[in-house]
C-alpha positions in Angstrom: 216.8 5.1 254.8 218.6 1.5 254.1 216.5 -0.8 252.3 217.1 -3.9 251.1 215.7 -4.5 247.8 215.1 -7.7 246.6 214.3 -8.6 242.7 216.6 -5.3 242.5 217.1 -6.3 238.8 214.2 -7.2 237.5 212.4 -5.2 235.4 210.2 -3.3 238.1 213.2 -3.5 240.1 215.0 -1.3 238.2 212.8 1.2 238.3 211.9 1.2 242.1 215.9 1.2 242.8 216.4 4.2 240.5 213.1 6.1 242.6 214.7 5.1 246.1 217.9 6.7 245.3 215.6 10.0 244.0 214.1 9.9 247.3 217.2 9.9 248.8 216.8 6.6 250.2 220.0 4.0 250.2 218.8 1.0 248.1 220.9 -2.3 248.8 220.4 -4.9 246.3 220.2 -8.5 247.3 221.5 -10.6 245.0 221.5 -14.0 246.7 218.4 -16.8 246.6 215.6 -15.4 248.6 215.0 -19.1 249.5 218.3 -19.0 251.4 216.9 -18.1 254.9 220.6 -17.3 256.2 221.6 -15.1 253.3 218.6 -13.0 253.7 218.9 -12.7 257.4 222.2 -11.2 256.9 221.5 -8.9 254.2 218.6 -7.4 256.6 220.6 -7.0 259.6 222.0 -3.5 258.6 219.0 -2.3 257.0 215.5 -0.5 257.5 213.0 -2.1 255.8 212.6 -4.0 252.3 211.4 -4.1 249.5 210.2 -7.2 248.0 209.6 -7.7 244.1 211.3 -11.1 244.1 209.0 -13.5 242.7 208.2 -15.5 239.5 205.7 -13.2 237.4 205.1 -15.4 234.5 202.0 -16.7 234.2 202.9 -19.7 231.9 205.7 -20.9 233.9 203.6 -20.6 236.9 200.9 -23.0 235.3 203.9 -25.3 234.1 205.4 -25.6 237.2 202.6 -24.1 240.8 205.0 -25.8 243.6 208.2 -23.4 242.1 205.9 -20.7 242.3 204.4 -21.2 245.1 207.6 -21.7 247.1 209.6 -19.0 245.4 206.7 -16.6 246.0 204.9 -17.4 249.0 208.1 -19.0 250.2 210.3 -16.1 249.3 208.1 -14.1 251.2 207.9 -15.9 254.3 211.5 -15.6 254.8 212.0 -12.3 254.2 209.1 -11.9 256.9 211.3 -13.9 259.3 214.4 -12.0 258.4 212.5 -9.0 259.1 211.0 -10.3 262.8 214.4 -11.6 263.8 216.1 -8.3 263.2 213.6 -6.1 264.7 213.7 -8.5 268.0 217.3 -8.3 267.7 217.4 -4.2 267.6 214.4 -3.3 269.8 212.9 -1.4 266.4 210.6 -1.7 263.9 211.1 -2.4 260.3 209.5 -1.7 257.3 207.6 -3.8 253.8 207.1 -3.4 250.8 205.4 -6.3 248.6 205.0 -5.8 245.1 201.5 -8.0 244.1 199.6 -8.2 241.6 196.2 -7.1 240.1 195.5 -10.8 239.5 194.5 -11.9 242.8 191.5 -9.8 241.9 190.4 -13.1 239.0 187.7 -11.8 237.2 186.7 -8.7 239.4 182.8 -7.6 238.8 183.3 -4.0 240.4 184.7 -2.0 238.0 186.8 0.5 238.5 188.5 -2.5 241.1 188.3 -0.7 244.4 191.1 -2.7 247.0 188.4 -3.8 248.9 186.8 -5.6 246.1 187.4 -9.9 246.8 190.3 -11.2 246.8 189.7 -14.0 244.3 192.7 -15.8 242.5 192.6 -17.5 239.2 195.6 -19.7 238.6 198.7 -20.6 240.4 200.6 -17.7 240.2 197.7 -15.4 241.0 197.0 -17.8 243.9 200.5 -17.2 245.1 200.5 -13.6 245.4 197.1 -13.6 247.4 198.8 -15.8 249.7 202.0 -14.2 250.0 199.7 -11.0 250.9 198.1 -13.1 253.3 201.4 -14.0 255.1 202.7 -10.3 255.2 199.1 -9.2 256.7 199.0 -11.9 259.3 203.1 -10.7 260.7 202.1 -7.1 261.0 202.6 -5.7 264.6 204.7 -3.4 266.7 207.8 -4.7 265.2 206.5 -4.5 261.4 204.6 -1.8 259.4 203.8 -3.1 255.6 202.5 -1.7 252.5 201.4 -4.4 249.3 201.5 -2.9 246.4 198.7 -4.5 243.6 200.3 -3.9 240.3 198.2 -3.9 237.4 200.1 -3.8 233.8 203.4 -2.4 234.4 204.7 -1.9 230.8 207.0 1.3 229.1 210.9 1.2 229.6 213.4 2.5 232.5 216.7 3.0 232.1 217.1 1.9 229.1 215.4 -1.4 229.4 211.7 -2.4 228.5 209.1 -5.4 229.7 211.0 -8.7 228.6 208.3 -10.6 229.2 207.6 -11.3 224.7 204.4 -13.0 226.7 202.8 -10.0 227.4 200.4 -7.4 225.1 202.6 -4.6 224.5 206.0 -6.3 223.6 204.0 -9.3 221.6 202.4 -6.6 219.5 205.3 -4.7 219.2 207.0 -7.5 217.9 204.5 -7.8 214.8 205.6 -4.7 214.2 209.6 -5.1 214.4 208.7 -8.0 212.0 209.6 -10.8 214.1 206.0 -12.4 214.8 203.7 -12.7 211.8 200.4 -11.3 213.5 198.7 -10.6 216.9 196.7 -13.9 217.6 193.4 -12.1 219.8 190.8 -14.1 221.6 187.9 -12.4 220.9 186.9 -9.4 219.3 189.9 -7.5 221.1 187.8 -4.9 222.9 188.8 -6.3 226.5 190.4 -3.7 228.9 193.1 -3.7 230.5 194.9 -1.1 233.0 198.0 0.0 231.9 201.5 2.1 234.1 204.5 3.0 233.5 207.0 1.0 235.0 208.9 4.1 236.3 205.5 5.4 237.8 205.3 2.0 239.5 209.2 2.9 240.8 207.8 6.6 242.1 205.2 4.6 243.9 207.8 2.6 246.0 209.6 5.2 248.1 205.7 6.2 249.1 204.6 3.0 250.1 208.0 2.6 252.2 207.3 6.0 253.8 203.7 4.6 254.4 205.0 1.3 256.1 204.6 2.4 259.9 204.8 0.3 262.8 201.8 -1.8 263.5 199.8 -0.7 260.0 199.0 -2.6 256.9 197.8 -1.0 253.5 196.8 -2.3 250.5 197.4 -0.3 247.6 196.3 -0.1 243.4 198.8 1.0 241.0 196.8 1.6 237.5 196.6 4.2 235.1 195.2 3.7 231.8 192.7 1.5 230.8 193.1 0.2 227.2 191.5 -2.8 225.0 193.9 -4.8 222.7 192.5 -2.9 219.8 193.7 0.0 221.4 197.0 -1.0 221.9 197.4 -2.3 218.5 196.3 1.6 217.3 199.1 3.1 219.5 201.6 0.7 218.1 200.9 1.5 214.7 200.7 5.5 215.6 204.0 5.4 217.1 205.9 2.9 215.0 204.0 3.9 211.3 204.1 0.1 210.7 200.8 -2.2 210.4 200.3 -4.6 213.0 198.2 -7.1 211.5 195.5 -9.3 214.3 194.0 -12.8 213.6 190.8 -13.1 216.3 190.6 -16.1 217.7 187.5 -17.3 219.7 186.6 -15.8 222.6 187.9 -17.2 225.7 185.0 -17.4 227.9 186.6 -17.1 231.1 188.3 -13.9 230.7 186.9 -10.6 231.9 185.5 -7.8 229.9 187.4 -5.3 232.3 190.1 -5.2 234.5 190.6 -1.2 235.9 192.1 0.2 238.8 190.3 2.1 241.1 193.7 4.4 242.3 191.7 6.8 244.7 193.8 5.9 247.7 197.1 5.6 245.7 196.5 8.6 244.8 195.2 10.4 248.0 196.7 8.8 250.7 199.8 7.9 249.1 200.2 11.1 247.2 200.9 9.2 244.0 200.7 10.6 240.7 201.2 8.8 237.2 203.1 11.0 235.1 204.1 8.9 232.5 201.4 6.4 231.4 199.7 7.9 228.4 199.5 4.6 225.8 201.7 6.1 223.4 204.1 6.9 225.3 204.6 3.2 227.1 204.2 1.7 223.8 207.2 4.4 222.8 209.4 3.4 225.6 208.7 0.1 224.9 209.8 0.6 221.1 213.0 2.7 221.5 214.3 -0.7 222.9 212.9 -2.9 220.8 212.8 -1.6 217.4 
């Protein structure tokens, strides 16, 4: 199959282009504005279905700045949603979605393992953004237009040679104390919160799946989570795998964050026939390393 792949070379992108082409599926990167309704229009007329990890995915800049988000990632989404309509029309067939989301439009989920079905309750602007750019591909679903969304949780490791550039995040900010270019890992709290960890390359495998899933006229919802680790956890691995000390400053507890935040990836799993082969701690935080240290 030809998809269109947008966000093709981003950090998850990578990965899911490099799992298409293992599935035997012909990944076509778009590398225009997904903003730019014409350029997108064109780059789906010879094509299948898409894949849509195009977004902004960092928390910060998304509080900095919630209109850019919100347009780049709801917007973003909308037009590849008309692209898609208008080339179906055009052809008399139906097309195929991928969204990548996110596990924050859960906010502070009191189910635990998170089940999809658990509220859809956003904290934030950029978790706000996904939930609504969910809400867009669910409400275009039909005949012309099967879609599957795709709720990441902590995507971390490396793929081909590249690792999470996001220094924002858990696993590269601790690994940077230990490559000796941060001081300490500042941690609100007592560092025992949980967090759900996979592979960025497992999150890849998942993405020919969920494009095989997309039928016609259906709409799935689907977890991608794999192992559920505290900070104090993934400061262990660190110093485990690199043999250097990783020293942590607490910091009050933020009071509005949530104790734990696990998948539930029973229907990834069943349904999808998904299976996370690389997402043992040590070994993200390893992948993570060989690029970093």
């Amino acid at each position: 199959m030809r998809v269109l792949v947008t966000g093709a070379g981003g950090y998850v992108g990578g990965a899911a282009v490099e799992a298409l082409r293992d599935a035997g599926h012909e990944p076509v990167p778009f590398a225009g504005d997904v903003l730019d309704a014409a350029a997108v229009r064109d780059a789906v007329a010879g094509v299948a279905g898409v894949v849509h990890l195009a977004a902004l995915s960092r928390v910060r800049e998304a509080d900095a700045d919630p209109e850019r988000c919100r347009r780049v990632n709801v917007g973003g989404t909308e037009v590849v949603l008309g692209a898609l309509e208008a080339a179906a029309a055009r052809r008399g067939t139906p097309l195929r979605l991928v969204l990548a989301s996110s596990a924050a439009v859960y906010g502070k989920a009191r189910e635990v393992p998170i089940p999809e079905t658990a509220a859809v309750a956003p904290l934030g602007p950029y978790a706000a953004s996904k939930a609504d750019a969910e809400r867009a591909v669910a409400a275009r679903v039909g005949d012309r237009l099967g879609a599957v969304v795709l709720r990441i949780f902590n995507a971390a490791g490396a793929a081909g040679g590249r690792g999470d550039g996001d220094a924002t995040r858990l696993v590269p900010r601790v690994l940077a104390v230990a490559a000796g270019t941060a001081p300490q890992l500042e941690v609100n709290g007592d560092g025992r919160a949980v967090r759900d960890y996979v592979h960025v390359r497992d999150v890849g495998d998942a993405v020919p799946l969920a494009l095989d899933a997309a039928r016609p006229g259906t709409h799935a919802v689907f977890n991608l989570g794999a192992t559920p680790a505290s900070v104090l956890d993934v400061v262990a691995a660190a110093e485990r795998v690199t043999g250097r000390p990783v020293p942590v400053v607490h910091l009050p507890r933020n009071p509005g964050e949530a104790p734990d935040l696990r998948a539930d990836t029973t229907a990834a799993r069943t349904r999808l026939g998904w299976v996370a082969r690389r997402s043992a701690l040590d070994e993200l935080v390893a992948g993570q390393w060989a690029v970093t240290g």
